[in-house]
N, C-alpha and C positions, 0 to 999 in steps of 0.2 A: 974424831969422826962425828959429822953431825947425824941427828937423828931425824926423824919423821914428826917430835913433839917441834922440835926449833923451825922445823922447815912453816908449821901450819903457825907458828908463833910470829912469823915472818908473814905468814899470808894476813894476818890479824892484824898488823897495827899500818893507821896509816901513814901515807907519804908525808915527811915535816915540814915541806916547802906548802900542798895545796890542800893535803889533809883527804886526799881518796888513797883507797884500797887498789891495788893492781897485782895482776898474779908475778909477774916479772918485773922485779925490784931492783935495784942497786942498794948494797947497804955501806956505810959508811961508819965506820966505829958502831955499828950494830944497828943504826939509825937508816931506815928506808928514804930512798928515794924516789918517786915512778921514772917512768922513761921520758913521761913532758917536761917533767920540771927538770931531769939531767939535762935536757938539749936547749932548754932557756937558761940554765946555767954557761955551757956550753958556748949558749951564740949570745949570749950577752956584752954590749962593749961598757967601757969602762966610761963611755960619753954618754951613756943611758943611767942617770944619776939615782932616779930612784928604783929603778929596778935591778939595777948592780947593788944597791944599797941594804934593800929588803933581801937580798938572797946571801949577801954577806953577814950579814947580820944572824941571818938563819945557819949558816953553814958554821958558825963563829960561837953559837950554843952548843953546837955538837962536840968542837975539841973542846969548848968546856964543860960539858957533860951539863948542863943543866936540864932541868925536867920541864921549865914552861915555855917551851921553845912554842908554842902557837899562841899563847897568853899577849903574844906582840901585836899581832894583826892580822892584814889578811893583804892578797895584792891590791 
């Protein structure tokens, strides 16, 4: 059962893709998403090199659980 501490623990950190806060999140192995950067995941083709590239790469810390996931860059 979650509680009221995870839910505001959730409001608190931000998105790993652009690095803003948003009330309604996707999380992913605990890792926040917002709702822009799910739908540029989303509508991303795989013929858009560097922007398939950086959100792979993003997404690809997360099953690896590393912690410097924004230490990368930025779009």
């Amino acid at each position: 059962m979650s509680d009221g501490s995870t839910k505001m623990k959730y409001l608190q950190e931000p998105c790993i893709i652009c690095d803003t806060i948003q009330e309604d999140m996707l999380h992913l192995l605990e890792k926040p998403i917002c709702a822009s950067c799910e739908q540029v995941i989303i509508n991303t083709d795989c013929d858009q090199p560097g922007m398939y590239l950086f959100h792979v790469s993003r997404l690809k810390k997360i099953w690896l659980n590393e912690s410097d996931i924004r230490e990368e860059g930025t779009f």
